[in-house]
matplotlib code that plots the C-alpha trace (Angstrom):
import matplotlib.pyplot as plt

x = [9.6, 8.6, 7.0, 5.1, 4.9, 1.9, 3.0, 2.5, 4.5, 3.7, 6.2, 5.2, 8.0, 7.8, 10.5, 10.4, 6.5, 6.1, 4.9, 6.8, 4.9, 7.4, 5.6, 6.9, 4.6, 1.6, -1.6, -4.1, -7.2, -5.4, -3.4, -6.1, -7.3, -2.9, -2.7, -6.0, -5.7, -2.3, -3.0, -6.7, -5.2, -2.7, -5.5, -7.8, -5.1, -5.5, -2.9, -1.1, 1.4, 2.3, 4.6, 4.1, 7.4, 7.1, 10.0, 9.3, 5.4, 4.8, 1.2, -1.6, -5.3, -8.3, -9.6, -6.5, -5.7, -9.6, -8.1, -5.2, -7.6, -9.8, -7.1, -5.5, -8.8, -9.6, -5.7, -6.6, -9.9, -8.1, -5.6, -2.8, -1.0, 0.4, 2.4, 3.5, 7.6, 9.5, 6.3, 7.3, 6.0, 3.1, 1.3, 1.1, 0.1, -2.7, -2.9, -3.4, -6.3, -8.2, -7.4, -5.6, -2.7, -3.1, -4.7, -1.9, 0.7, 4.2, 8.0, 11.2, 12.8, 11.9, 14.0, 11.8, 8.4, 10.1, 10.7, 7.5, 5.4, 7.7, 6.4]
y = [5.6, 5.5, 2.7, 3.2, 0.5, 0.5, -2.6, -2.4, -4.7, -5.0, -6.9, -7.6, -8.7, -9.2, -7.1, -7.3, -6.6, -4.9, -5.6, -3.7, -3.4, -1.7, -0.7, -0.2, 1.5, 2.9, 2.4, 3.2, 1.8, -1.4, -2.2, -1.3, -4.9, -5.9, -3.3, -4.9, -8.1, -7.7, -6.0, -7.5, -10.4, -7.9, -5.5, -8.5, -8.7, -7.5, -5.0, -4.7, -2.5, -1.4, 0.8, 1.9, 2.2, 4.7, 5.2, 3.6, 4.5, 6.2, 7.4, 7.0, 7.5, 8.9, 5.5, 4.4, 7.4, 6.3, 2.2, 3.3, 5.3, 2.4, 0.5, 3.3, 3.0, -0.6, -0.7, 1.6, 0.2, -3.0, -1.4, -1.3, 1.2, 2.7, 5.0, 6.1, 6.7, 8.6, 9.9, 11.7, 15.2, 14.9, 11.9, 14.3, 17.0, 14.9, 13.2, 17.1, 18.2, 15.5, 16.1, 12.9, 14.8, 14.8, 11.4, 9.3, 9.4, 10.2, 9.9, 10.6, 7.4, 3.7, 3.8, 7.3, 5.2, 2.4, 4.0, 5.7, 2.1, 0.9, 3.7]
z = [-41.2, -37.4, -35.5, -32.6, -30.2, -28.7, -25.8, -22.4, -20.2, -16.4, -14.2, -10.6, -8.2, -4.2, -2.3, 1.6, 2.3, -1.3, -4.2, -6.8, -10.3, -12.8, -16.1, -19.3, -22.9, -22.5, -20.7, -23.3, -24.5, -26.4, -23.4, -20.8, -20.0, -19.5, -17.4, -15.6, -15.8, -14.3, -11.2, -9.7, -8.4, -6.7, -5.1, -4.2, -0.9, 2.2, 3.2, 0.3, 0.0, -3.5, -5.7, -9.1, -11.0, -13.8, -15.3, -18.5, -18.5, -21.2, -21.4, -19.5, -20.9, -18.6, -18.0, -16.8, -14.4, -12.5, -12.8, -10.9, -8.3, -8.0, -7.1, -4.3, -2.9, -2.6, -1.2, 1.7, 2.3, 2.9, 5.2, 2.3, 1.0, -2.6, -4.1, -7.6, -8.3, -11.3, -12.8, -16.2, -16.1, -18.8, -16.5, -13.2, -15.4, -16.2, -13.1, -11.7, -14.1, -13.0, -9.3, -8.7, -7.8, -3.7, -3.9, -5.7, -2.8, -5.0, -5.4, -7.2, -6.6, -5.4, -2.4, -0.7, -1.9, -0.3, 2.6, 2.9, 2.4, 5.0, 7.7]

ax = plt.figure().add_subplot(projection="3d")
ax.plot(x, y, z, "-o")
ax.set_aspect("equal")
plt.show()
């Protein structure tokens, strides 16, 4: 017998002048409003600089992929920045089809998105 788990979790933690939101499940239609919910207050500040971590984000639905590009807008219109590390190959596949690709600023590990936010 296999259980899915269908959870997402979204932890947000300040380090130096970035806010570092690690995800873990899927962003899907059930855990949509989490993933939401989560991250408004976040976007709502001016200059924000923000990293995804996706190590342990599993899936990502459509609606979720235009969320997330929402949000990279709003962040530069506000004079912020954000960028997207240890994306699994199936999300920037996806992310690609839908020509997110070039938008969503990305990175193999924290400390090069790190270092990138920082310059």
């Amino acid at each position: 017998m296999s259980i899915v788990d269908n959870t997402l979790e979204v932890k947000i933690e300040q380090v130096d002048d970035v806010v570092v939101v690690t995800l873990n499940g899927p962003i899907d239609s059930a855990t949509k409003d989490i993933f939401k919910d989560s991250l408004d207050p976040v976007f709502r500040k001016k200059g924000v600089k923000v990293l995804f971590d996706c190590e342990n984000l599993t899936y990502m639905n459509s609606r979720a992929l235009g969320l997330l590009s929402s949000y990279r807008r709003r962040c530069y219109v506000n004079g912020g920045r954000l960028a997207l590390s240890k994306l699994n190959t199936k999300i920037v596949r996806t992310m690609d089809l839908l020509g997110l690709g070039k938008l969503l600023k990305r990175y193999e590990s924290n400390p090069e998105a790190m270092e990138a936010l920082a310059n």
